[in-house]
Each structure stands twice: as structure tokens, then as C-alpha cells.
C-alpha positions as CSV (number, residue, x, y, z in Angstrom):
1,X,0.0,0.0,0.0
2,X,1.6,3.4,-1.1
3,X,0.2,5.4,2.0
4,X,2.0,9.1,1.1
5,X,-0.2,8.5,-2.7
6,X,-3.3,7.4,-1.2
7,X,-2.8,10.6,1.8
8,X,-2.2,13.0,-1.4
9,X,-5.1,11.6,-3.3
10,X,-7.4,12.0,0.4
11,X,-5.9,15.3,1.5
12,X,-7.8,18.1,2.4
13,X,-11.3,17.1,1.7
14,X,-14.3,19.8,2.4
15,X,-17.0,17.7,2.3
16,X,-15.7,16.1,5.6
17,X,-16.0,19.8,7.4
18,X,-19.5,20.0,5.4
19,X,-20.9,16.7,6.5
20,X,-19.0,16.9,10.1
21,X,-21.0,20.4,10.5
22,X,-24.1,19.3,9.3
23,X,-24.0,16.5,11.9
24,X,-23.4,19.0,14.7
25,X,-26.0,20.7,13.6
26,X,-28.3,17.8,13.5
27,X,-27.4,16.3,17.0
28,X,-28.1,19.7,18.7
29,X,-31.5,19.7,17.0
30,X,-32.2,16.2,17.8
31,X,-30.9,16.6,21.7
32,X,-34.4,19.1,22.0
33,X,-37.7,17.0,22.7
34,X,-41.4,18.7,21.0
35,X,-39.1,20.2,18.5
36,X,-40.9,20.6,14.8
37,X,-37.4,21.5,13.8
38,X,-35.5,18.2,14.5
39,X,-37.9,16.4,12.0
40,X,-35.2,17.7,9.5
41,X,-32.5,15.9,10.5
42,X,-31.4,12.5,8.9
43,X,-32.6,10.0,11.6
44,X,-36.1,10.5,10.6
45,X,-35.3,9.0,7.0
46,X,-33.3,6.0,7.6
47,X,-32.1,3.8,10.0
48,X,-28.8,5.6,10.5
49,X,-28.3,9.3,12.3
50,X,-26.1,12.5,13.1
51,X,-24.0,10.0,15.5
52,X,-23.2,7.8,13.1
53,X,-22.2,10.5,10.6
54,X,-19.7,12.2,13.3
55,X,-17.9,9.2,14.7
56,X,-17.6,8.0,10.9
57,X,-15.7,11.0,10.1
58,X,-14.0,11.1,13.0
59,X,-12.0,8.2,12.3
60,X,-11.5,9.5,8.4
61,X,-10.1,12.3,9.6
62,X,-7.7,11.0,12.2
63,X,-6.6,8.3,9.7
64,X,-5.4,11.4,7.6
65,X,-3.8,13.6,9.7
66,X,-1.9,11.6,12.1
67,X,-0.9,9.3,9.4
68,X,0.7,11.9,7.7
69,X,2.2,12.8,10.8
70,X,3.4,9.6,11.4
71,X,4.9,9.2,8.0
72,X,6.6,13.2,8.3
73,X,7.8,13.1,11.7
74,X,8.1,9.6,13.2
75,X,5.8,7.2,15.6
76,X,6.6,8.8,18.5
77,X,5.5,12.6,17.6
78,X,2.3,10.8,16.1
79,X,2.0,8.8,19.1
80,X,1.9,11.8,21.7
81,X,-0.3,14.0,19.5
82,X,-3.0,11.5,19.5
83,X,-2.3,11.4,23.6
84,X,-2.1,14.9,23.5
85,X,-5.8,15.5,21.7
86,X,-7.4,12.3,23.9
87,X,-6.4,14.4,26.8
88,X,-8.2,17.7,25.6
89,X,-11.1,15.4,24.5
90,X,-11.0,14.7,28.7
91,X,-11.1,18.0,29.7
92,X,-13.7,19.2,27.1
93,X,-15.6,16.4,28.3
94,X,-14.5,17.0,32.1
95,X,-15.3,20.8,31.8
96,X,-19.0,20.0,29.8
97,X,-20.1,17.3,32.7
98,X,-19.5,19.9,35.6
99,X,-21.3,23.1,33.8
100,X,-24.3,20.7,32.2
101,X,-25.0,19.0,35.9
102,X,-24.5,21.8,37.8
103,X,-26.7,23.8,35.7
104,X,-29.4,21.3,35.4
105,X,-29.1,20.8,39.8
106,X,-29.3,24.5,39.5
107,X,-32.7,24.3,37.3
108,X,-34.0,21.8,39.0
109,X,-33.8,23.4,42.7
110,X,-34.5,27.6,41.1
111,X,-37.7,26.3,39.2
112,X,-38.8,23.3,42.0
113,X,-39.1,21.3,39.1
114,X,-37.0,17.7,40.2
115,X,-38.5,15.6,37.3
116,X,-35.9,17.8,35.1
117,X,-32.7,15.6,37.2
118,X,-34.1,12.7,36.4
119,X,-34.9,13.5,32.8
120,X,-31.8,14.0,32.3
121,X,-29.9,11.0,34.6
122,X,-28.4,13.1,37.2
123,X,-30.2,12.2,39.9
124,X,-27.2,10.4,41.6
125,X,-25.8,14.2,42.3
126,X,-28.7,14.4,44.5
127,X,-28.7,10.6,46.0
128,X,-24.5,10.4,45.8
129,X,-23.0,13.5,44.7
130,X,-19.3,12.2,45.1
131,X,-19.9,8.9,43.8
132,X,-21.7,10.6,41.0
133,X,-19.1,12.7,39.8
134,X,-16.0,10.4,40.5
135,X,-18.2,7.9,37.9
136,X,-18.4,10.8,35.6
137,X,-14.6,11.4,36.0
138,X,-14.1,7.7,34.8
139,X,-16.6,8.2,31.8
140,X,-19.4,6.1,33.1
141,X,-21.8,8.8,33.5
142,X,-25.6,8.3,32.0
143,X,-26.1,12.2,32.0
144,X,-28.5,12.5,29.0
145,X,-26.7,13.7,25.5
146,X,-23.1,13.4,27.0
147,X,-23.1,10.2,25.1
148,X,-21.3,10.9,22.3
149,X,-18.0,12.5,23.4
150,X,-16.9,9.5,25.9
151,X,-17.5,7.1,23.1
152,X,-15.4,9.5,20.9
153,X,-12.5,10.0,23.7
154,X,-12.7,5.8,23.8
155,X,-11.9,5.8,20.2
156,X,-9.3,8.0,20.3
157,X,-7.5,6.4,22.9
158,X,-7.5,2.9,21.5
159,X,-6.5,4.7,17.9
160,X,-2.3,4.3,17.9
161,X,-3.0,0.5,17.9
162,X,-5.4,0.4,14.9
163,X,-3.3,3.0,13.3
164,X,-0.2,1.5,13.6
165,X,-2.3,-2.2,12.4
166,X,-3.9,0.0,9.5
167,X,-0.9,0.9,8.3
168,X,0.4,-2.6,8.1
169,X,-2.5,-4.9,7.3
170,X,-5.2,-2.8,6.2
171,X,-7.8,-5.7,5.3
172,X,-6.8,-8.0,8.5
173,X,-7.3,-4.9,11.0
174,X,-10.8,-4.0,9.2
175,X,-11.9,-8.1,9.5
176,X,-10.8,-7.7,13.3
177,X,-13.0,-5.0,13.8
178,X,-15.4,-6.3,12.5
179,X,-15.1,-9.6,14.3
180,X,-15.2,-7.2,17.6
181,X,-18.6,-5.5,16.2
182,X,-20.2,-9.2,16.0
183,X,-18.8,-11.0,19.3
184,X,-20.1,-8.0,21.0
185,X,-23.6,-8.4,19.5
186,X,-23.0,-12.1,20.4
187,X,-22.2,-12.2,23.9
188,X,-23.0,-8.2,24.8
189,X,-20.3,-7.3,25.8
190,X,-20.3,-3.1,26.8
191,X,-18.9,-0.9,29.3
192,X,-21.1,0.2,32.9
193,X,-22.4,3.5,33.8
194,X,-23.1,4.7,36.5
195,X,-25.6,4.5,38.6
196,X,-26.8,1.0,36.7
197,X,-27.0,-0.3,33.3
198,X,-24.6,0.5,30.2
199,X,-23.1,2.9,28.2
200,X,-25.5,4.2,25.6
201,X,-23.5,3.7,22.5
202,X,-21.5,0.8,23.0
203,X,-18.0,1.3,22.4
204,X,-17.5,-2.3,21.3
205,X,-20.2,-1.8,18.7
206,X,-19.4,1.7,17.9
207,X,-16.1,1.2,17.0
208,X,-16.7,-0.7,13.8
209,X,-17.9,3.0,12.2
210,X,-14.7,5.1,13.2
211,X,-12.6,2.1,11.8
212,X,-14.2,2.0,8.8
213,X,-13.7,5.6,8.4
214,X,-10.2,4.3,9.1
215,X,-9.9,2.3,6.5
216,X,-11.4,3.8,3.5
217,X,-8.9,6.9,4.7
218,X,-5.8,4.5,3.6
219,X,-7.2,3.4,0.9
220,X,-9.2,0.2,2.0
221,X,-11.8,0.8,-0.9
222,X,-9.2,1.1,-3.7
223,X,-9.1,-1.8,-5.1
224,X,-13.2,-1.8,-5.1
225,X,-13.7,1.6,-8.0
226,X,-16.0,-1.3,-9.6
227,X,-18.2,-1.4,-7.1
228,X,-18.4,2.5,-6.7
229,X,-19.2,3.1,-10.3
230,X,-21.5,0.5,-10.9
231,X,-24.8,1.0,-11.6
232,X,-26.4,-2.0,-10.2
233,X,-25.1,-1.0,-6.6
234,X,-26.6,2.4,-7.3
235,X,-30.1,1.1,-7.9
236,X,-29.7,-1.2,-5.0
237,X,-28.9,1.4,-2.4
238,X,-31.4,3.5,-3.7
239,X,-33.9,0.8,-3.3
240,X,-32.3,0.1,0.0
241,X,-32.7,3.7,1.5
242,X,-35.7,4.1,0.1
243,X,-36.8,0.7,2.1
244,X,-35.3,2.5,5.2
245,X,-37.0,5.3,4.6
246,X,-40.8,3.6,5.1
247,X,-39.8,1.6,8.1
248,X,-38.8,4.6,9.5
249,X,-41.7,6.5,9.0
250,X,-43.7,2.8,9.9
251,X,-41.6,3.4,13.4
252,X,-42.9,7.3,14.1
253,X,-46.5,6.7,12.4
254,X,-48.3,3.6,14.3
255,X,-51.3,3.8,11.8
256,X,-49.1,3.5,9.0
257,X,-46.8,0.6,10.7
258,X,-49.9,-1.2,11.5
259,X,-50.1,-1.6,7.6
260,X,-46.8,-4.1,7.3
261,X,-46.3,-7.4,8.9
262,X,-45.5,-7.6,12.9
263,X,-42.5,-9.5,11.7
264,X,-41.1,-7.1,9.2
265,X,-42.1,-4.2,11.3
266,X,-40.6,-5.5,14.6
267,X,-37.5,-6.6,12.5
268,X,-36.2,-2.5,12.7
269,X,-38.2,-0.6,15.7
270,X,-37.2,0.2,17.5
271,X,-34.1,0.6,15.8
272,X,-31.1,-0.7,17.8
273,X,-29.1,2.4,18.4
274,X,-27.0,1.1,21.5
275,X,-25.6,-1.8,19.5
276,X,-25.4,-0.5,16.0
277,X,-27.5,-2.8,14.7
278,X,-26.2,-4.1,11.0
279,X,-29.5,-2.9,9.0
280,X,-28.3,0.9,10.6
281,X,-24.1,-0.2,9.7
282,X,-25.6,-1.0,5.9
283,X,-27.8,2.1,5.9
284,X,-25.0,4.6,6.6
285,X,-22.5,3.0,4.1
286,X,-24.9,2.6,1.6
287,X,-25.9,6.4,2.5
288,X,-22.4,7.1,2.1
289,X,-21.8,5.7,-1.1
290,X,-24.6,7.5,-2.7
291,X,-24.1,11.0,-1.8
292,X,-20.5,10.8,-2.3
293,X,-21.0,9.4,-5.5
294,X,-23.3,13.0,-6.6
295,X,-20.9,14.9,-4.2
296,X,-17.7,14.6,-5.7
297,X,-14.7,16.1,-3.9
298,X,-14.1,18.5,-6.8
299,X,-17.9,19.7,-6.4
300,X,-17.7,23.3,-7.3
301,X,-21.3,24.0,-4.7
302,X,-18.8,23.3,-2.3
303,X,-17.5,26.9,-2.8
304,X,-20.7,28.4,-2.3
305,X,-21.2,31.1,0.5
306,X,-24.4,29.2,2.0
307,X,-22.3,26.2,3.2
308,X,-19.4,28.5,4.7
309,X,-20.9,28.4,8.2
310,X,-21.4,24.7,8.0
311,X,-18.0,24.0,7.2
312,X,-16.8,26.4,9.5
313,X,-18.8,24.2,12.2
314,X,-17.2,21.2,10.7
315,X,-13.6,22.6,11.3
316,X,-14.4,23.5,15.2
317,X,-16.8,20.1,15.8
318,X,-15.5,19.5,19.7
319,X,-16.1,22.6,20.4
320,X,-19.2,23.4,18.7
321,X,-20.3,20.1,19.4
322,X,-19.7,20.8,23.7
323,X,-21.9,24.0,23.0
324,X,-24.7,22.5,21.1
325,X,-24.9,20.1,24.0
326,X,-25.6,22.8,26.4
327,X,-27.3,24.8,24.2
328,X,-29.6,21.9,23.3
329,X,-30.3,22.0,27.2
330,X,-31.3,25.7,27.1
331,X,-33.2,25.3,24.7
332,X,-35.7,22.3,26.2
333,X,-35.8,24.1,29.3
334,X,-37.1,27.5,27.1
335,X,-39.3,25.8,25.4
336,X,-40.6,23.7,28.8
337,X,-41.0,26.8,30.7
338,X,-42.9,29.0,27.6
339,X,-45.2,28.5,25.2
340,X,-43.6,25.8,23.3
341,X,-45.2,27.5,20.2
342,X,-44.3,26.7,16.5
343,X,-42.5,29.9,16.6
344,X,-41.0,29.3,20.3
345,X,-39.4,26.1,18.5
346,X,-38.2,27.6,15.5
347,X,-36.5,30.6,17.5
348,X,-34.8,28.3,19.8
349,X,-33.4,26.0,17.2
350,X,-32.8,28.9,14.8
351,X,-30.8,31.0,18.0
352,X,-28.8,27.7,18.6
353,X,-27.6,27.1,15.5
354,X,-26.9,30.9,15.1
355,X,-24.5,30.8,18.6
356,X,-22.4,27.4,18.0
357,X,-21.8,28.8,14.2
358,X,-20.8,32.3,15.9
359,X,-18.7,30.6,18.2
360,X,-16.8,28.2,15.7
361,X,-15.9,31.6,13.5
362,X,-14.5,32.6,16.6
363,X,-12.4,29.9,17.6
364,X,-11.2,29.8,14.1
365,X,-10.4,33.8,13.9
366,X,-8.6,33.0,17.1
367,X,-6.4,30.4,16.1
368,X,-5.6,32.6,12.8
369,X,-4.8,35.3,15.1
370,X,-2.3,32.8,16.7
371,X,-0.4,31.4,13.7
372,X,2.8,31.7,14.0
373,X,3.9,32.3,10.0
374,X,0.4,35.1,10.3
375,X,2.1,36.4,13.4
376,X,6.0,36.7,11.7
377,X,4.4,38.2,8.7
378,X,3.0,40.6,10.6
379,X,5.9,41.7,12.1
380,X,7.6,41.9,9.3
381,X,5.5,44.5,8.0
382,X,5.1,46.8,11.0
């Protein structure tokens, strides 16, 4: 495998940004219950969602930048810098968990409204405030829509060994993941949270989309353009989302699911999230496969001014991701404690979106602003 051709060939690609932006955007919207707006988003067309979407390109993008890394400036440099970004992952994480529970204990005791704690699985703060957070320290807190970023920070810490197998035996690492993905089904194997029960995305499950992304980084699909250009796979993932599509709706619409077969209809709802069921793995790669295949890298409506903010979002995802978590919060508590209105919903999604955009144009003016080569040239010319 000639990894610096396939890196060149996968460099800088904007429709990861796009796609990782659009699934910020669609997780915030999704995190706020009695929301018109959050019909919009991708989960209520197919078995797959925003999750899948984000830890997906997670791994792609990893794959391509510490590779490279790797292959510039040695194992070790690449080694600490994926240490070096699983530890801000943990204190993003560390610094979201304190703010999102204290502010939701805060709620909960300013408006005498307790049901909100338990809504949102923090009512160990009240029961076992120490034990509660020192589980949260060790990532086995339940606290409602925190779920994604200790899956991710899992991921990221168990990357230099699939990295440094990826690199070597490309096909073998992406059968072991896979083998992981199916024992786990098997025997259910997961990690515990805390208080009781599991983590909501299983790790063991989950990982099988940020190795994929992974592997197709390095080239995994290379030697499979047939299948990419072929016409027959086209019609049948057409057919197949399209399929997805009507169970889906079958799953929100009980008149209209009562219309199919129980066993057809039980076969996918309630669709098996935790575990990554392999109807939702084949959804999101067939997904995949499609919308790349119209959206080519070269797209020229990538360029266009109305998806600027998205990629921007993209570029900045921790970050906008932590505040769309809290925002997401804000904006279920607005919409509890007023009208709840059409318009109430569309002003809190629309604000939302609106502050994590403003906020990822920040962080990105910032770190302009601290370039070194922008700050020499600007010396230079004073």
C-alpha cells in the first residue's frame, strides 16, 4: 500500500467539514424533545443518524492527519499527539459534565421542578454527589446527551494500535474490527455507567464506524472503484434507503406501521441504536456511497457562500459540538417553561444554530490570530 499516494489523493477534503457540520447541527437539533425542527434531521429518513455521521468522520479524519504525521515526523511525535488530543477530548468532556449537571441541579432546585434531574440521569448528584461525579470522571456517566463525546474520547485512545495495524495490514485490522462489532452483538459485551446499566452507545459496537472511516482513509476501498461506479449497486442502495425510509416512517406513524407485517415491522423498531445494529451499519454506508458518488470532492457548490458556516462548524466540531450540547439544554428548558409554540421552536433551534456557528468563526479567527507564520508576517510588516 503506497500510504503518502493514497494521503495525497485523500488530502484536504471539504465535504468532511461540510458533513461533520451538518451532523453537529443535526445532533443539537435532535438533543431538544417537542421540536418541529428536528424532523429535518437524517434520523427520521433512515435507520442511520447525526452519531453515526460524526464518529464516521471522525475516524476519516484522524486516519489522515496523524498518518501523515506519522509518515513526516516519526511514531513517536504521532503517538503523543493522538495522547495529546485524547487528553483535551477529557477535559472538554470533564469541563462539559460539571457546567451541564450543575446547571441542570441549578434548574432543577430555582424552578422546583426535580422531574428535570431525572430526565436528564443526574439524579445520583442528589442521592450520591461524590460517587456521581467520580463515575463521571471515569466516563461512566448516563447524564443525558453526554453520550457521544466519551464514546469518541474511547476511540481516540485505542486509535495508535489500529493505526499502527492499518498501516500494516489494512484488510486484516478492518476483519478484526469487524469480528469485535459481531462477538459484541454475540455475547453483549459493553462498558457500565453509573448508577446501573450501560453505556449508551457501546464502544465495542461503535467502533466498527470510526474504523471504517479508518480504513477507507488508507485506501481500504481502492481496489473496489468497480463497485463505486457500478450502476447496479446504485439502484440497490437507492432501493435500499428508500426501504429505510418507510420503516422509518412505519416506526414514528403507528397507523401506517400497523399496515406491514409484525414481523417485518418488529425486525427494525425500535431501531437498535445502543448496539449498532447491521440494518443501521448498511444504511449509513450505503448512504455514504450515494451521496459521495453525486458529491464529488471537486464539487464546485462546495465553494458556495451558504455552506461556509457549516463547514466552518465542521472545522471547530468539539467545540461546537460541547456547546450545542448545552445549548440543546437551554433550549428544552425554554421551550418547557414557555409557550412551546411553532414559533418558540423555531427561534430556539434557529438562535442555537446561530450561537455554536458564531462561536466556531470565533475559535477559528482565534487560532488565525495565533499562527505563527500570520504572526512573523506581521511583524515583518510593522
Amino acid at each position: 500500500m503506497n500510504t503518502n499516494a493514497i494521503l495525497a489523493a485523500n488530502g484536504r477534503d471539504v465535504r468532511l467539514d461540510l458533513f461533520l457540520g451538518i451532523a453537529n447541527w443535526f445532533i443539537f437539533l435532535d438533543h431538544i424533545p417537542n421540536n418541529v425542527v428536528n424532523w429535518i434531521t437524517i434520523r427520521n429518513f433512515g435507520f442511520s443518524g447525526a452519531a453515526d455521521l460524526f464518529i464516521f468522520i471522525s475516524g476519516y479524519a484522524a486516519a489522515i492527519v496523524y498518518t501523515k504525521m506519522m509518515l513526516e515526523r516519526g511514531f513517536v511525535v504521532a503517538a503523543t499527539r493522538i495522547f495529546k488530543r485524547v487528553w483535551q477530548l477529557y477535559v472538554a468532556y470533564v469541563v462539559l459534565f460539571a457546567i451541564y449537571t450543575v446547571t441542570i441541579g441549578d434548574v432543577a432546585a430555582r424552578y422546583a421542578a426535580p422531574d428535570i434531574i431525572y430526565e436528564f440521569n443526574v439524579a445520583g448528584l442528589v442521592d450520591h454527589p461524590i460517587r456521581t461525579v467520580g463515575h463521571g470522571l471515569l466516563l461512566q456517566s448516563r447524564a443525558l446527551n453526554l453520550d457521544v463525546l466519551p464514546l469518541y474520547i474511547v476511540l481516540m485512545a485505542s486509535f495508535l494500535p489500529v493505526l499502527w495495524m492499518m498501516l500494516r495490514k489494512p484488510d486484516l485490522t478492518m476483519a478484526g474490527s469487524v469480528a469485535l462489532y459481531l462477538a459484541a452483538r454475540q455475547f453483549e459485551w459493553t462498558l457500565p455507567s453509573f448508577p446501573d446499566g450501560s453505556w449508551y452507545f457501546n464502544p465495542f459496537c461503535w467502533q466498527l464506524l470510526f474504523v471504517f472511516g479508518v480504513w477507507l482513509a488508507l485506501g481500504g476501498a481502492s481496489e473496489r472503484r468497480s463497485i463505486q461506479k457500478s450502476r447496479v449497486a446504485l439502484y440497490f442502495g437507492i432501493a435500499y434507503l428508500a426501504f429505510a425510509l418507510v420503516m422509518t416512517i412505519a416506526g414514528r406513524f403507528p397507523a401506517f406501521g400497523n399496515m406491514f407485517p409484525a414481523w417485518l415491522f418488529d425486525a427494525f423498531n425500535p431501531n437498535d441504536k445502543t448496539n449498532l445494529a447491521p440494518y443501521r451499519v448498511l444504511h449509513f454506508i450505503v448512504l455514504a456511497f450515494v451521496v459521495t458518488r453525486f458529491v464529488s470532492k471537486d464539487w464546485r457548490g462546495l465553494e458556495w457562500p451558504i455552506f461556509k458556516p457549516i463547514i466552518t462548524c465542521g472545522q471547530q466540531s468539539v467545540a461546537v459540538f460541547c456547546v450545542g450540547v448545552f445549548l440543546s439544554f437551554v433550549g428544552h428548558l425554554a421551550l418547557m417553561t414557555g409557550s412551546g409554540s411553532l414559533m418558540a421552536q423555531l427561534t430556539v433551534s434557529a438562535a442555537g444554530v446561530a450561537i455554536m456557528t458564531l462561536v466556531a468563526y470565533y475559535i477559528s479567527w482565534s487560532r488565525q490570530q495565533d499562527d505563527p507564520h500570520r504572526l512573523a508576517s506581521a511583524d515583518a510588516h510593522s
